[in-house]
C-alpha positions, -999 to +999 in steps of 0.1 A: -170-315-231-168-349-214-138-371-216-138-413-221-117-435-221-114-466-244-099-497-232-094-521-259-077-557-254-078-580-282-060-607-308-039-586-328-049-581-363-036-556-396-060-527-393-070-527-357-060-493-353-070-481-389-112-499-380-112-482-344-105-443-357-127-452-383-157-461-358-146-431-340-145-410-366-179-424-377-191-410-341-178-380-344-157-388-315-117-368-310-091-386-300-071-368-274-043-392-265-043-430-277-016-456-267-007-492-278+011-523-274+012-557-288+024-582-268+051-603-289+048-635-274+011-641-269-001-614-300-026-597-278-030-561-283-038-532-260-053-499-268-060-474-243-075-438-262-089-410-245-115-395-269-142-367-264-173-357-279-214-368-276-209-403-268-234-429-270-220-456-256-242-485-266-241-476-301-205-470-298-197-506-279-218-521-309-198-503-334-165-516-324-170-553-319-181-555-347-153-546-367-127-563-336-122-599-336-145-620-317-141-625-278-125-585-279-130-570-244-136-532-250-145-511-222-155-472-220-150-453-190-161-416-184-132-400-164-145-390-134-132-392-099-134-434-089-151-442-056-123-456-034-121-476+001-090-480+021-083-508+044-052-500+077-042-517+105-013-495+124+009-478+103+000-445+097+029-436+068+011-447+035-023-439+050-013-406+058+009-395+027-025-411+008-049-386+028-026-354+023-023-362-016-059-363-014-067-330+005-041-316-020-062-332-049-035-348-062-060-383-062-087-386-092-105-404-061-134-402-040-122-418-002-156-429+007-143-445+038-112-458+060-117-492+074-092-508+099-086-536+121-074-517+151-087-483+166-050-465+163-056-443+131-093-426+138-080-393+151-059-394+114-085-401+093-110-382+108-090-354+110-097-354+071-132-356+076-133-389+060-153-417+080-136-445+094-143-473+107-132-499+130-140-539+126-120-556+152-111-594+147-107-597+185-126-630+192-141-639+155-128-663+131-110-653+104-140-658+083-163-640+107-142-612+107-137-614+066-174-610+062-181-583+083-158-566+061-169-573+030-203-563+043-187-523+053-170-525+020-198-532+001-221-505+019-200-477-003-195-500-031-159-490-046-144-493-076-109-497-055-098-510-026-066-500-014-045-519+014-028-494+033-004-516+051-034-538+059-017-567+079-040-594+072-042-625+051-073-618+028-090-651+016-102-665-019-136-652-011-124-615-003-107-621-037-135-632-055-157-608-043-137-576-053-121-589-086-091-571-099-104-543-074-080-545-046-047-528-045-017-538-022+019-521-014+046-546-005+081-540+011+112-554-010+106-568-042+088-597-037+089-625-026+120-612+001+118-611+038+087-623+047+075-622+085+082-602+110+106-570+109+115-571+073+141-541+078+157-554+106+158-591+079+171-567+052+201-553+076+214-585+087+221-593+052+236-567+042+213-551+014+222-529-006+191-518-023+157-512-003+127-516-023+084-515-027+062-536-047+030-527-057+003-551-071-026-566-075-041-588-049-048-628-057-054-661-043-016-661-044+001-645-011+018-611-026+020-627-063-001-605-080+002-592-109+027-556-102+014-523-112+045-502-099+082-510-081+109-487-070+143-487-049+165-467-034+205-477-025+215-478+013+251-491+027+268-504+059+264-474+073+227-477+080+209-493+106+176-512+106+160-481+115+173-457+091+166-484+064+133-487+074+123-451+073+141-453+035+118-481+029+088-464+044+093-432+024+096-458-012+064-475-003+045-442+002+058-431-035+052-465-058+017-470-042+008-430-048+020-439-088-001-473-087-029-457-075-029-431-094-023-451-123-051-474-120-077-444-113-065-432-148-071-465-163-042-472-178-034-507-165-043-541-184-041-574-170-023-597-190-016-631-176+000-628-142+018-592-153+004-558-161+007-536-194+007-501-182-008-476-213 
């Protein structure tokens, strides 16, 4: 029997949950799991309910906005595998942990590609027997190069995009064009040493905590709205390189669990944050 999931974000209102099982119910629909969360200060509410059964989906979509307040967004999603593209540039650790977790099948994810700026990671990828593909920026605007990328990307039309250490500014219209699609992993929680050699930044002050950000990307330079953040504790005793490879080993693990979680659709967007269901 096929399994959906039901993503509901709305005004909160007495007897949401009580009018949803009852369209459910109505639909001879079973709810599996179901999760919720009203935000406090803003009085939005999130539902996310994974429900089985003969679905008809237009009837069912009718159904519930009809007893939701106006302007509800509802979406149904049959959980299946999501079609994913990854973007590289050099670094081969989050790319690589990404392609063993998928040979493992560890990933609700179809890679449908591997697209880089720099020719370094082929013999990786394709060891997976996942097609990759280069699209050098040597000698093309930034813009020139942008657009042949968003025309690859678009070839294998994802449903994610996920920036595997992909060291380049992406603009509004890269943005625009894959809304709330594209998927980044960030050293340190941000913002903190930005530029060049963040590790070697994070040793000369002294940290004591080295950490990864994952989130969203937006018009807003590594501001997007995080899915997934972790740490671990290093001391005077390390040295730029051994706190990088602690760093490197944190990034490969938060954006694993923030990929993961948005193929399992449980991430809303609220404002410039996430609520994770």
């Amino acid at each position: 029997m096929k399994e959906y999931i039901l993503l509901i974000d709305t005004i909160d209102d007495k007897g949401l949950v009580y009018n949803i099982s009852k369209v459910l119910f109505a639909n001879h629909l079973n709810i599996e799991q179901n999760s919720e969360y009203v935000d406090p200060e803003t009085k939005k509410f999130f539902m996310r309910t994974v429900i089985t059964g003969d679905v008809k989906k237009t009837i069912l979509l009718k159904e519930l906005h009809e007893v939701l307040p106006p302007e509800s967004s509802i979406k149904l999603n049959e959980k299946q595998n999501k079609d994913v593209v990854i973007l590289a540039t050099k670094e081969s650790h989050v790319l690589g942990d990404l392609l063993i977790r998928y040979l493992d099948g560890d990933l609700d994810a179809n890679i449908k590609a591997v697209i880089a700026n720099h020719e370094h990671l082929r013999d990786l990828v394709e060891k997976f027997g996942i097609p990759f593909f280069c699209i050098n920026a040597e000698g093309l605007s930034r813009e020139e190069h942008e657009d042949k990328l968003i025309t690859k990307i678009q070839e294998f039309n994802p449903e994610l995009i996920v920036l595997a250490k992909y060291m380049r500014i992406l603009t509004s219209k890269f943005v625009k064009t894959f809304p709330k699609k594209v998927l980044n992993i960030h050293h340190s929680f941000l913002p903190a040493f930005i530029g060049a050699n963040p590790y070697k930044q994070a040793y000369e002050r002294g940290v004591k905590i080295i950490g990864a950000t994952a989130h969203y990307v937006t018009d807003d330079l590594d501001e997007g709205p995080i899915i997934s953040q972790d740490v671990v504790r290093v001391d005077h005793t390390y040295s730029w390189q051994q706190m990088r490879n602690a760093g490197r080993n944190v990034e490969k693990v938060v954006l694993y669990n923030a990929f993961q979680l948005l193929l399992d659709d449980k991430v809303f967007v609220h404002k410039n944050k996430t609520v994770i269901l």
